[in-house]
C-alpha positions in Angstrom: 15.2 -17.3 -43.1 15.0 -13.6 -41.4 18.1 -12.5 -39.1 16.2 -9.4 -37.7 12.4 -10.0 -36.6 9.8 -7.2 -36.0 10.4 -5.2 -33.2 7.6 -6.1 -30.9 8.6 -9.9 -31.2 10.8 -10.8 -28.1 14.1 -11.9 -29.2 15.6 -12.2 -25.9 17.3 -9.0 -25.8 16.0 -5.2 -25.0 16.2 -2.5 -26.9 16.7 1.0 -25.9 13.3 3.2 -25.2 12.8 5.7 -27.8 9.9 8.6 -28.0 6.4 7.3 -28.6 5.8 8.8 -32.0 8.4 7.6 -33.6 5.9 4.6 -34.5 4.0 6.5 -36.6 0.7 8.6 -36.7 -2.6 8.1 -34.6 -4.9 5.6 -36.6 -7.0 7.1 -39.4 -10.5 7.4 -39.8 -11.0 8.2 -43.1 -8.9 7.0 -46.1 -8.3 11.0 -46.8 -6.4 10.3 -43.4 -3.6 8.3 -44.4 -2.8 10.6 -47.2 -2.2 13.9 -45.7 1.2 15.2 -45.9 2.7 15.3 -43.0 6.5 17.2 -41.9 8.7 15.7 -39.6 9.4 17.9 -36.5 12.8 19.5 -36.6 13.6 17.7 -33.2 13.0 14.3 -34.8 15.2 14.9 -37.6 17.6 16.4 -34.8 17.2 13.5 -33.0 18.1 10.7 -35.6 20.8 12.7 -37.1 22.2 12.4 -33.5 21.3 8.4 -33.5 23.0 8.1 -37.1 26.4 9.9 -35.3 26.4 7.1 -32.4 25.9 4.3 -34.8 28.2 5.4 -37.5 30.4 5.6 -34.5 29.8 2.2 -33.4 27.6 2.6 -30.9 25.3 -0.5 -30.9 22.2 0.9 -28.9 22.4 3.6 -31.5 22.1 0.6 -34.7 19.2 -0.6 -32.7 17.3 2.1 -32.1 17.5 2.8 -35.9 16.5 -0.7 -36.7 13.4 -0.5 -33.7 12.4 3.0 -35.7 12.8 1.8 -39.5 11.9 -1.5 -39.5 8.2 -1.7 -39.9 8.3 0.8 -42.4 10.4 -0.8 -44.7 9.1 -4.2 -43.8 5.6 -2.9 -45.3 7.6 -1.1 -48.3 9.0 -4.4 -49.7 5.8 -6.5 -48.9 4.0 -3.9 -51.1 6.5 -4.3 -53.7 7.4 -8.7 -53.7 3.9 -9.6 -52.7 5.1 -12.4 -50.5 5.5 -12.2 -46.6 8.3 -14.8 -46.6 10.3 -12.7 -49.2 9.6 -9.8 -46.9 11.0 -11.0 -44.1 14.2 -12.6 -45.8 14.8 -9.0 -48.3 13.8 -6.5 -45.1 16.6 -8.7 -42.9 18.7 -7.9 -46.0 18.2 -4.3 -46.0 19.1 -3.8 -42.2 22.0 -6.4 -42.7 22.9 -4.2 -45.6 22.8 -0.7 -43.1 24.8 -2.8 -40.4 27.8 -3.1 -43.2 27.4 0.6 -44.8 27.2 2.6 -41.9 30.9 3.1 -41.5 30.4 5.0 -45.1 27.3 6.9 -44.8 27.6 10.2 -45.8 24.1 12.4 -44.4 23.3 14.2 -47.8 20.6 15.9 -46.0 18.1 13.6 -46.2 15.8 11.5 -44.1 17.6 8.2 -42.8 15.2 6.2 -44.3 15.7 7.7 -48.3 19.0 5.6 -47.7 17.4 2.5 -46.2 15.2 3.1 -49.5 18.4 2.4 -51.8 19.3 -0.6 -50.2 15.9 -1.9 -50.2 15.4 -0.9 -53.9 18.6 -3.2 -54.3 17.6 -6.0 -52.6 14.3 -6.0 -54.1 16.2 -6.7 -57.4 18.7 -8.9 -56.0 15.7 -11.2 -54.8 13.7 -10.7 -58.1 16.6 -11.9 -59.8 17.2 -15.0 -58.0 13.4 -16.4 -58.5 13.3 -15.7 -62.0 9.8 -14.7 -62.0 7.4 -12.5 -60.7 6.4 -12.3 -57.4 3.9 -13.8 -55.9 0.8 -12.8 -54.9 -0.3 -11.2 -51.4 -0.7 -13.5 -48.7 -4.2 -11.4 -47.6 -4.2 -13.0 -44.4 -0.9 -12.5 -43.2 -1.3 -9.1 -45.3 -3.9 -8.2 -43.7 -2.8 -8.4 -40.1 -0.1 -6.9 -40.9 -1.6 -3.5 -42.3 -4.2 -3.6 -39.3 -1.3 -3.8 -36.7 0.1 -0.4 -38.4 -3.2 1.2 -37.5 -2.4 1.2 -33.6 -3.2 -0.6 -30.6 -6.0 1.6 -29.8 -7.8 1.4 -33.6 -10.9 0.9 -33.7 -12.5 -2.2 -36.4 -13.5 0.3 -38.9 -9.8 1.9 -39.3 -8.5 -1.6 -39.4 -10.4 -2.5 -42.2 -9.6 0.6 -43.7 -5.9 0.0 -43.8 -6.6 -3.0 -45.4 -8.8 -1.6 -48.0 -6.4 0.9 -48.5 -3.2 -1.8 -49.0 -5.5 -3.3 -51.4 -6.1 -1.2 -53.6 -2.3 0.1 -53.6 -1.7 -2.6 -55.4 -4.2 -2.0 -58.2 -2.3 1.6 -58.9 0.4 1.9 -62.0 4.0 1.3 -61.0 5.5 4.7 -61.1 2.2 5.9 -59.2 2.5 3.3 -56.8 6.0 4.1 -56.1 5.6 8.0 -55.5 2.4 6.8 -53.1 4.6 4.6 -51.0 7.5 6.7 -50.9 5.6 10.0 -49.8 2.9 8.5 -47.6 4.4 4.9 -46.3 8.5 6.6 -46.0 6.6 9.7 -45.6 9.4 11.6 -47.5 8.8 14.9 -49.2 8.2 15.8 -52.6 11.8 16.9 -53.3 13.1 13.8 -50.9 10.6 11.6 -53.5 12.2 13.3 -57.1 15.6 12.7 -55.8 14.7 9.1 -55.4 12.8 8.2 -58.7 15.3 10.9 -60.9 12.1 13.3 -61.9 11.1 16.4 -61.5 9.4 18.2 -58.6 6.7 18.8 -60.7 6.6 14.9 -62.3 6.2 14.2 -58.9 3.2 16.0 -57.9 1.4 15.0 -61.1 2.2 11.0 -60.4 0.8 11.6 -56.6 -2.3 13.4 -58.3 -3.0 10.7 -60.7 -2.3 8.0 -58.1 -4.7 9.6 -55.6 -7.2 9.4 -58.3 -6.6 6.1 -59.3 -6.9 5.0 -55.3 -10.0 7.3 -55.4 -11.9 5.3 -57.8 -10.6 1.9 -56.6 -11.8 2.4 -53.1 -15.1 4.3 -54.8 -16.1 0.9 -56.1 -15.2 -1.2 -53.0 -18.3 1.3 -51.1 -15.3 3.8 -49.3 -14.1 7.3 -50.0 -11.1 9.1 -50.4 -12.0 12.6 -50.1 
């Protein structure tokens, strides 16, 4: 069973307040939307370098405000990649178990906190994958599905909702090493050199895997009646 539950679930504890946008963009109207590249403000990255100090210091408001930032983000990771919302939960409490235990030697290499969550996660994944034996199962759509409208934003309207969800979808139609450039530049958000780093190819491999996974979600969504322009 999970230790750490989704941020907006009480728990019967608070958690310190942290900017607004650190939960992510405004919801999307168009599926071109979600996959513009975005650059994260030199006073965010400022700001959790300063939150990564506190909490490789000990500070315990500072570990929380990490895991209040992160989690989602690598809670929808690892759903895209086990396919089960149980093993979600379990491998994502992993993950932030895992950062709990390896803060006191994190080393920043210049990247975004979460490339490092990313590691863990990747070995996790594996761990869990290990212990079942098999492949995962598939994607409980339901629980899916509210999950990946939820990330659209309080304020979305029914349309972007169901555009997440289409979206999600056909994700997990695209080829692996696609799908895994995808995530990692558009659900992490990381950059194109952040994303080579990660997956040991060039800058240039890079670019050509986002180009032919855009495609491929292109034509997906194309036949579901939606556009990725």
């Amino acid at each position: 069973m999970a230790i750490f539950r989704r941020p907006n679930t009480p728990s019967g504890g608070s958690l310190p307040d942290i900017d607004d946008d650190a939960w992510g963009d405004p919801p999307a109207s168009t599926a071109a939307d979600l996959f513009r590249d975005t650059e994260t403000p030199d006073r965010e990255r400022r700001r959790e370098q300063r939150l990564v100090e506190a909490a490789c210091r000990g500070e315990e408001s500072a570990v929380e405000a990490l895991y209040r930032t992160h989690f989602d983000t690598i809670y929808r990771y690892v759903l895209l990649r086990l396919g089960s919302t149980a093993a979600a939960e379990d491998v994502t409490s992993q993950v932030f178990l895992g950062m709990i235990k390896g803060l006191g030697r994190y080393q920043d290499q210049g990247r975004p906190f979460v490339a490092w969550l990313y590691g863990i996660a990747q070995r996790q994944i594996a761990f869990f994958q290990r212990s079942q034996g098999r492949a995962p199962t598939p994607v409980d759509l339901d629980a899916a599905t509210e999950l990946v409208a939820d990330s659209a934003g309080p304020d979305a309207t029914a349309e972007e909702r169901e555009l997440r969800v289409a979206v999600a979808r056909a994700l997990g139609k695209v080829p692996k090493g696609q799908r895994e450039v995808i995530m990692l530049r558009y659900v992490l958000s990381l950059s194109v050199a952040e994303t080579a780093a990660l997956v040991g190819r060039t800058e240039g491999a890079v670019k050509q895997l986002q180009l032919r996974g855009l495609a491929t979600m292109k034509n997906i969504l194309g036949q579901a009646g939606r556009e990725l322009v």
